[in-house]
HTML snippet that shows the backbone in 3Dmol.js (N, CA, C, O; Angstrom):
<script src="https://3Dmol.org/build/3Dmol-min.js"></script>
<div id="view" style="width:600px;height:400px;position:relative"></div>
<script>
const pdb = `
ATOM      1  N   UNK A   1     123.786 319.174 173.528  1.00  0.00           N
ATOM      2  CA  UNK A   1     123.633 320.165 172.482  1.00  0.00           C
ATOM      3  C   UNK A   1     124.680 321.272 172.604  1.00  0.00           C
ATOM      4  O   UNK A   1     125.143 321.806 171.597  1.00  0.00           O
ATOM      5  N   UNK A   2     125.060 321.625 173.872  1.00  0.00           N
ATOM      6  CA  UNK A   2     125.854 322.863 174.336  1.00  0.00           C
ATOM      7  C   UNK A   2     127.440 322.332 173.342  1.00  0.00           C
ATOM      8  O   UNK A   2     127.993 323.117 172.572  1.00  0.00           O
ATOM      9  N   UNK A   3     127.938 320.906 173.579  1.00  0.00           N
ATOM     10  CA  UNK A   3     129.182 320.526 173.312  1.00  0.00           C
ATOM     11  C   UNK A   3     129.236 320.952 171.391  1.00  0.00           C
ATOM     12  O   UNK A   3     130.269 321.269 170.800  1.00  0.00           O
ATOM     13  N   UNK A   4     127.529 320.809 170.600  1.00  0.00           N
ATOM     14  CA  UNK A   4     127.855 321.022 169.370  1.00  0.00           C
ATOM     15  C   UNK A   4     128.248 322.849 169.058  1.00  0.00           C
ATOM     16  O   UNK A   4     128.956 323.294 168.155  1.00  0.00           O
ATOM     17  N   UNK A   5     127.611 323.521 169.996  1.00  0.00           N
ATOM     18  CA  UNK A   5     127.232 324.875 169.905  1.00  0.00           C
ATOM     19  C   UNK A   5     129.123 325.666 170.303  1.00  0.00           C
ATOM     20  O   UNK A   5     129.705 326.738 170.142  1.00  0.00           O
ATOM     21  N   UNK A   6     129.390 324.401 170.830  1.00  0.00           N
ATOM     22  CA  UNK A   6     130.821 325.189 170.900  1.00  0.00           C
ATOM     23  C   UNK A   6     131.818 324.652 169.913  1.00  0.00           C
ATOM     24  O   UNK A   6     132.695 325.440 169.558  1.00  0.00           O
ATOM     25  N   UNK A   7     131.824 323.824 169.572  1.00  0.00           N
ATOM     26  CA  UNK A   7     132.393 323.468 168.026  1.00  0.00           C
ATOM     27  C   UNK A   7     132.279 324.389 166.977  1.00  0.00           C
ATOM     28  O   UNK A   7     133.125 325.155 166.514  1.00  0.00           O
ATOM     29  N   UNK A   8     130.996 324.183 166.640  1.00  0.00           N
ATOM     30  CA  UNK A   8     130.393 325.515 165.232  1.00  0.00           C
ATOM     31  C   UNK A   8     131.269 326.252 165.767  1.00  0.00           C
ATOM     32  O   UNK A   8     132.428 326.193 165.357  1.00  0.00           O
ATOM     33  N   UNK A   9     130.838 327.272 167.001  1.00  0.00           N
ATOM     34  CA  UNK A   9     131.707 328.759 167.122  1.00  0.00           C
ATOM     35  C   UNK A   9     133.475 328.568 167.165  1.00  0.00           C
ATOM     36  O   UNK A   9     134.250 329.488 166.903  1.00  0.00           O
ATOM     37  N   UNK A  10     133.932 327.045 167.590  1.00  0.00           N
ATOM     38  CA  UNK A  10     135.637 327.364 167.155  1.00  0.00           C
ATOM     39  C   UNK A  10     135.864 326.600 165.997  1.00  0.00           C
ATOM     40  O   UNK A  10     137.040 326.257 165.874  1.00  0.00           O
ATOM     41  N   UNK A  11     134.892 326.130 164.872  1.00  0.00           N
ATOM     42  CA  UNK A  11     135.427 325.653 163.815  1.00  0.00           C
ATOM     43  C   UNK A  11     135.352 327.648 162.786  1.00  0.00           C
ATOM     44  O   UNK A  11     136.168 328.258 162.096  1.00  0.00           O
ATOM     45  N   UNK A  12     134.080 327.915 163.213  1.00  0.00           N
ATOM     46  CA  UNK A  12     133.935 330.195 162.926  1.00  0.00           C
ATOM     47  C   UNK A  12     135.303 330.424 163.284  1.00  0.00           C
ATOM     48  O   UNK A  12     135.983 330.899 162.374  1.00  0.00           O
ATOM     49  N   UNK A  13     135.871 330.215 164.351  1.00  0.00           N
ATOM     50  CA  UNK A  13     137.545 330.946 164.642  1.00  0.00           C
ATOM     51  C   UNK A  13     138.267 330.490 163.980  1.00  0.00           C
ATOM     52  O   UNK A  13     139.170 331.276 163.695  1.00  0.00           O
ATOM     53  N   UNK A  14     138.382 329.270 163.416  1.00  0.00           N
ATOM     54  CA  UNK A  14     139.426 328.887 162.835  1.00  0.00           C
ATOM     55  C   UNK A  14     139.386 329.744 161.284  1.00  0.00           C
ATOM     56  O   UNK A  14     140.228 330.467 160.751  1.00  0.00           O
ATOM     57  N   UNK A  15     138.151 329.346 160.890  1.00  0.00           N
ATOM     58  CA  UNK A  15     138.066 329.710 159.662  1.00  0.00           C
ATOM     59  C   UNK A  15     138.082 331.009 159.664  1.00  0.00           C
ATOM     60  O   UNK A  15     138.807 331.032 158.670  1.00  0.00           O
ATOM     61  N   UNK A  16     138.001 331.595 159.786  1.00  0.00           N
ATOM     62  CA  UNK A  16     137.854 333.149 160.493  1.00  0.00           C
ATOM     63  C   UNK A  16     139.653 333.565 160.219  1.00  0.00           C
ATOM     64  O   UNK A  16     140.171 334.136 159.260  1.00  0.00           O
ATOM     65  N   UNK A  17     140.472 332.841 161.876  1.00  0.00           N
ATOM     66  CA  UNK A  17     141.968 332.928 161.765  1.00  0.00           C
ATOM     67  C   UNK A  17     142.410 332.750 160.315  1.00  0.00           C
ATOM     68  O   UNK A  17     142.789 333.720 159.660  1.00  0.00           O
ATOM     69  N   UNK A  18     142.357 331.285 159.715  1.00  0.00           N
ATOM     70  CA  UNK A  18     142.906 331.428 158.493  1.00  0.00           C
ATOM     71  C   UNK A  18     142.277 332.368 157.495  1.00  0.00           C
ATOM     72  O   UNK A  18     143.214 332.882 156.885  1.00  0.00           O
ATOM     73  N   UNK A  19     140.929 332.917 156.963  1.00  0.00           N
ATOM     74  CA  UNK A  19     140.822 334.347 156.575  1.00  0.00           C
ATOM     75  C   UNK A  19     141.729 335.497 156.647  1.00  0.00           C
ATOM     76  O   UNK A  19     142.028 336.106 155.620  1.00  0.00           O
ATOM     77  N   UNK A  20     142.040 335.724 157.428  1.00  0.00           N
ATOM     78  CA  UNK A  20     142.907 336.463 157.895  1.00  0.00           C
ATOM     79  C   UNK A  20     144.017 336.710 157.919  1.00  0.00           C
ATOM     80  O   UNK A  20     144.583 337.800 157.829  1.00  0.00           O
ATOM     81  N   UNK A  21     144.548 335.345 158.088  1.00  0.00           N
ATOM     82  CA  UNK A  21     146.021 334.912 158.169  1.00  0.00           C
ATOM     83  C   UNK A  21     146.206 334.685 156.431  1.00  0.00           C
ATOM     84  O   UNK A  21     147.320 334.453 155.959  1.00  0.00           O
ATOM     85  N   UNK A  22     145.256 334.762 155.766  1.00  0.00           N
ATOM     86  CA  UNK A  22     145.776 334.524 154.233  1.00  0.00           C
ATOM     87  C   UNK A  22     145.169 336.063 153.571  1.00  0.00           C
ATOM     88  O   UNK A  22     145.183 336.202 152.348  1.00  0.00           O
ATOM     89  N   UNK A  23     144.683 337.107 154.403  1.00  0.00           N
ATOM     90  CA  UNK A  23     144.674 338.383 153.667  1.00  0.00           C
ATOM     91  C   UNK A  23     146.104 338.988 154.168  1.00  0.00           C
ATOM     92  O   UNK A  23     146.862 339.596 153.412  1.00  0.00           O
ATOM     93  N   UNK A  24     146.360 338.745 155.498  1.00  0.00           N
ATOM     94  CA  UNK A  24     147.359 339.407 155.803  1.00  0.00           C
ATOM     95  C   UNK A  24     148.993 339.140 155.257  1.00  0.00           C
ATOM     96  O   UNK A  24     149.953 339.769 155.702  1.00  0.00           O
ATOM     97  N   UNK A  25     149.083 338.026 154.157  1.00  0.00           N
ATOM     98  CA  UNK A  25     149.877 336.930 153.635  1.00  0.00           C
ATOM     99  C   UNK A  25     149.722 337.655 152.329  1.00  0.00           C
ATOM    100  O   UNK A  25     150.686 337.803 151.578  1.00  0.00           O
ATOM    101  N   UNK A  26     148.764 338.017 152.104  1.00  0.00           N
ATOM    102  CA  UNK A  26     148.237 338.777 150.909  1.00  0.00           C
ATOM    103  C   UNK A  26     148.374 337.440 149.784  1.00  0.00           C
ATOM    104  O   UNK A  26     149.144 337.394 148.825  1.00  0.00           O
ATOM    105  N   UNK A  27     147.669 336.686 150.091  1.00  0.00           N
ATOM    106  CA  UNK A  27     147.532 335.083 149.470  1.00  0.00           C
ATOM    107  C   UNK A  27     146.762 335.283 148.033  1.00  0.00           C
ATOM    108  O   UNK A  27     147.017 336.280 147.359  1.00  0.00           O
ATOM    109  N   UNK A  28     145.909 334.406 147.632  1.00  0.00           N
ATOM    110  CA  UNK A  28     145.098 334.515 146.591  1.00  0.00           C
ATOM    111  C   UNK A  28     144.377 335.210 146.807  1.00  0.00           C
ATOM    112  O   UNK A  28     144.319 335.704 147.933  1.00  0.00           O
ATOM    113  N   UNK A  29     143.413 335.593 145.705  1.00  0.00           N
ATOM    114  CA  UNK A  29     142.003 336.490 146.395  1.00  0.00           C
ATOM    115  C   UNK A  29     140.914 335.672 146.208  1.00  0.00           C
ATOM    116  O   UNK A  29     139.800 335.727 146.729  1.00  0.00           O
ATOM    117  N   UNK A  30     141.484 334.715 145.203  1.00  0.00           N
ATOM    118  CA  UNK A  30     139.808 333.669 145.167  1.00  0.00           C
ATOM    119  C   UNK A  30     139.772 332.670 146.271  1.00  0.00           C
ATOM    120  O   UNK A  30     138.721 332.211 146.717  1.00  0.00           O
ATOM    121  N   UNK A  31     141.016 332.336 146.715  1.00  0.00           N
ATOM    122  CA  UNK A  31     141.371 331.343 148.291  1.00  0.00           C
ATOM    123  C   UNK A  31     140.474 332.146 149.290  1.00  0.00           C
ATOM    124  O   UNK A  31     139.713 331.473 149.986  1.00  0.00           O
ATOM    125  N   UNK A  32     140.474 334.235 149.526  1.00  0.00           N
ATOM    126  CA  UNK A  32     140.646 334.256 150.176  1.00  0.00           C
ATOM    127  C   UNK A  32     139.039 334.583 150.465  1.00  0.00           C
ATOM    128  O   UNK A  32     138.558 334.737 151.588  1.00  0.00           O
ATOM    129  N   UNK A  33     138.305 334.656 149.188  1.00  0.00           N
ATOM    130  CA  UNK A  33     137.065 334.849 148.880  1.00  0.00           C
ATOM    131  C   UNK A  33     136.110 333.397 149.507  1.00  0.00           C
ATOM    132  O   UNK A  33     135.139 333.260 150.251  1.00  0.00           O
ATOM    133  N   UNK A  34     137.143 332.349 148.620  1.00  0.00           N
ATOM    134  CA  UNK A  34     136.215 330.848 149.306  1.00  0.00           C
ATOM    135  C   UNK A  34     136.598 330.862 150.889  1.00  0.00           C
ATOM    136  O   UNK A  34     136.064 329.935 151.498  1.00  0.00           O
ATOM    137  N   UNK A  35     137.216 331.514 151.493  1.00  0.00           N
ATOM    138  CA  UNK A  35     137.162 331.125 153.077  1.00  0.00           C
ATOM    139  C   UNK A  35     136.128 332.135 153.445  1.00  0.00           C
ATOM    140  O   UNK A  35     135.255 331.553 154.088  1.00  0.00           O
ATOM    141  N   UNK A  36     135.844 333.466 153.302  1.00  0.00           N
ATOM    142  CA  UNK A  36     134.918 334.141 153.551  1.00  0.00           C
ATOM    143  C   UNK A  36     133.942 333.714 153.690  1.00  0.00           C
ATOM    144  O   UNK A  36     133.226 333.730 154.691  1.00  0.00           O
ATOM    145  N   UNK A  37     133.764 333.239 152.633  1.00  0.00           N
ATOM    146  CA  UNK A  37     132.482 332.053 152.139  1.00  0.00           C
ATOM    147  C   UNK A  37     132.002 331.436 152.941  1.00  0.00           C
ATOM    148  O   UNK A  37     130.902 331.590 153.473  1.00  0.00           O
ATOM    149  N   UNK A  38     133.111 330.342 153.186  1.00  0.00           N
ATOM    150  CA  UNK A  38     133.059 329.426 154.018  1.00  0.00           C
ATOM    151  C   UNK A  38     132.443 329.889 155.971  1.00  0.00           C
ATOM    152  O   UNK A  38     131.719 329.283 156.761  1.00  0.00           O
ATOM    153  N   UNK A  39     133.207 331.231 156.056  1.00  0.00           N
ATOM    154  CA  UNK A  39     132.705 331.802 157.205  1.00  0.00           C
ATOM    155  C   UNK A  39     131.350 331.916 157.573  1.00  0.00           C
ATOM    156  O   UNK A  39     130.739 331.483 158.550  1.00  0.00           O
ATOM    157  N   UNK A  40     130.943 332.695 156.438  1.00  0.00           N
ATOM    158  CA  UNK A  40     129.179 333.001 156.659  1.00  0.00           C
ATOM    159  C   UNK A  40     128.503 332.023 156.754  1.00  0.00           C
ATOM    160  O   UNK A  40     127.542 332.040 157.523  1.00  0.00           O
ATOM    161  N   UNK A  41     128.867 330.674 155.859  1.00  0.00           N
ATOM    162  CA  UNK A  41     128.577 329.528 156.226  1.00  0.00           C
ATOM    163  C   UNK A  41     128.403 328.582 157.732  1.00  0.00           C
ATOM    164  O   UNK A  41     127.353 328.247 158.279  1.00  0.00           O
ATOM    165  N   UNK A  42     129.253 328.415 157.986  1.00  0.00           N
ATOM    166  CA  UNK A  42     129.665 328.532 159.313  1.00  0.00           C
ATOM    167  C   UNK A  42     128.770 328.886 160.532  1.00  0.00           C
ATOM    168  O   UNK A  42     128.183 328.273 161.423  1.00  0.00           O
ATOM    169  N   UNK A  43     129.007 330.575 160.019  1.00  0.00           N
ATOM    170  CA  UNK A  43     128.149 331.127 160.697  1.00  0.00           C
ATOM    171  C   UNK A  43     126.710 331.044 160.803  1.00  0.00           C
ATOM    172  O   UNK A  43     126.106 331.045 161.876  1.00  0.00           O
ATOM    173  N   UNK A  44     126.169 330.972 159.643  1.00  0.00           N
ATOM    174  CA  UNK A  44     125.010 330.518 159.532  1.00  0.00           C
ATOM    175  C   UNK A  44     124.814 329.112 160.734  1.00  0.00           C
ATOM    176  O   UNK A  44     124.340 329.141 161.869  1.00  0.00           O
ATOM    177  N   UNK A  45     125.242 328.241 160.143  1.00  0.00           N
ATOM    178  CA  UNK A  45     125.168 327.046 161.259  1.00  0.00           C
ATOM    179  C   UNK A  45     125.437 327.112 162.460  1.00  0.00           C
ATOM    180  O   UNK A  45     124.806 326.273 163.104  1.00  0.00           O
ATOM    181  N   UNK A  46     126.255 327.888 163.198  1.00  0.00           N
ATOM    182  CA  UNK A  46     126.331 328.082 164.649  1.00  0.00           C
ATOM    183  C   UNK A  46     125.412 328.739 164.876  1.00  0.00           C
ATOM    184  O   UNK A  46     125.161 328.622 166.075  1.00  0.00           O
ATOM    185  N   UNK A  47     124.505 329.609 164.242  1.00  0.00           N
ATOM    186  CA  UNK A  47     123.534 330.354 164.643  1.00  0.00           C
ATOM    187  C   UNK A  47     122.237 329.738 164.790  1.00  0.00           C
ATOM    188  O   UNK A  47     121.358 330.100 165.572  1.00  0.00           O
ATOM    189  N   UNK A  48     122.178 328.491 163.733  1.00  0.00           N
ATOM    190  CA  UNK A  48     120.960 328.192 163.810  1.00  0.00           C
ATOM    191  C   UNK A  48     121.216 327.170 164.952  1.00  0.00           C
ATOM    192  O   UNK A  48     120.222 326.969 165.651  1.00  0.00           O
ATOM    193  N   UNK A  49     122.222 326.551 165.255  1.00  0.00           N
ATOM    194  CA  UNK A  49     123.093 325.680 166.244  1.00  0.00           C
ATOM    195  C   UNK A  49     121.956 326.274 168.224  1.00  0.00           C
ATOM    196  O   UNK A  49     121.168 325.841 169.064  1.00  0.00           O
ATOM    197  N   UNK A  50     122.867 327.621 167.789  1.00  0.00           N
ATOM    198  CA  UNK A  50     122.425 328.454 168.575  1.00  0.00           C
ATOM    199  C   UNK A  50     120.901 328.423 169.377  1.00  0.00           C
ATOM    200  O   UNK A  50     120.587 328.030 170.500  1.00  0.00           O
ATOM    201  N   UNK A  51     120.124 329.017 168.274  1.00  0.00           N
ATOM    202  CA  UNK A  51     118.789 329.181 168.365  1.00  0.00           C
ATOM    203  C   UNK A  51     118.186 328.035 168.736  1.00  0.00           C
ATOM    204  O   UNK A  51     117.157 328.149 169.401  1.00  0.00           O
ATOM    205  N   UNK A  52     118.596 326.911 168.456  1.00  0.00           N
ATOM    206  CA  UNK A  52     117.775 325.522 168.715  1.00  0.00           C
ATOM    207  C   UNK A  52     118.307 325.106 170.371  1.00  0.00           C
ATOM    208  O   UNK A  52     117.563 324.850 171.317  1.00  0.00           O
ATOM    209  N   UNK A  53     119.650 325.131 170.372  1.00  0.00           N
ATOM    210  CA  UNK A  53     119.805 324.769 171.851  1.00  0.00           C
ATOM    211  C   UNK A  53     119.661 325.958 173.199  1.00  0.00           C
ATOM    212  O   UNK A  53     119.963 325.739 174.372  1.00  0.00           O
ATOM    213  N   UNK A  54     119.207 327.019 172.723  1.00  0.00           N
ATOM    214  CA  UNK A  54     118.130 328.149 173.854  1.00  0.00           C
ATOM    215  C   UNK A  54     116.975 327.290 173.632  1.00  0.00           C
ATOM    216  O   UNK A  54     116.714 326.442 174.485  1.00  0.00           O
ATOM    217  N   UNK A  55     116.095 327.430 172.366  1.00  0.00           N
ATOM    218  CA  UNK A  55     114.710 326.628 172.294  1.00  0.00           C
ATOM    219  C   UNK A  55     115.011 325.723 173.353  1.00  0.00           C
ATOM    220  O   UNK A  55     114.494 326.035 174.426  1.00  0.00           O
ATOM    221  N   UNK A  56     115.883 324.420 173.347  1.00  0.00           N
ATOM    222  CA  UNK A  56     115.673 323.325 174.153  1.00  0.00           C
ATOM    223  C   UNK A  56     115.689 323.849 175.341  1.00  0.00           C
ATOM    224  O   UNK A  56     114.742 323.923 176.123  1.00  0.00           O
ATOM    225  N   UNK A  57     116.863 324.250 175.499  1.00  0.00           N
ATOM    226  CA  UNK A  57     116.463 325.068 177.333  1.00  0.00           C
ATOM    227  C   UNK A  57     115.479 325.312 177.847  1.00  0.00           C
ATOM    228  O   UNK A  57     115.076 324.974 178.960  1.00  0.00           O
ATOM    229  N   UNK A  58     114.810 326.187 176.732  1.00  0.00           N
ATOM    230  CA  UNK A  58     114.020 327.394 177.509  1.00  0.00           C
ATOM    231  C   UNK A  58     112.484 326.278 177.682  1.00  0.00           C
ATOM    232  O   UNK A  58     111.430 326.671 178.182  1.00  0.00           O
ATOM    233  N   UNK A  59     112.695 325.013 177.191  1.00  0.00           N
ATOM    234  CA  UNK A  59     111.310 324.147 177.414  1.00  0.00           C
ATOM    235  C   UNK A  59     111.636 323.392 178.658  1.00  0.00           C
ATOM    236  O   UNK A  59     110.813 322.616 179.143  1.00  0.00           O
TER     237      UNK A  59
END
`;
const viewer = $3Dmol.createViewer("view");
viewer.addModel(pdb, "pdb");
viewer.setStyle({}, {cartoon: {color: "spectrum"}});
viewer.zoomTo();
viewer.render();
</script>
């Protein structure tokens, strides 16, 4: 479970880096809106990623 929990959080960096790397590019704003997007997304899933593989532990 640990090997998925670290994926989610560097597929968050990537998407995250390119965020970033396309505000600081001063790129589209709707590109830069769907990666945002895409972040919280993300995030969402590493979190719930998260929460389930403590649960398993902690049994």
């Amino acid at each position: 479970m640990i090997p998925v929990v670290v994926i989610a959080c560097l597929a968050v960096l990537a998407i995250l880096i390119v965020g970033v790397v396309s505000f600081a590019r001063d790129g589209d704003p709707r590109f830069r809106h769907k990666v945002m997007q895409w972040r919280i997304a993300a995030q969402a899933v590493a979190i719930v990623l998260v929460l389930i593989a403590v649960s398993v532990a902690s049994t």
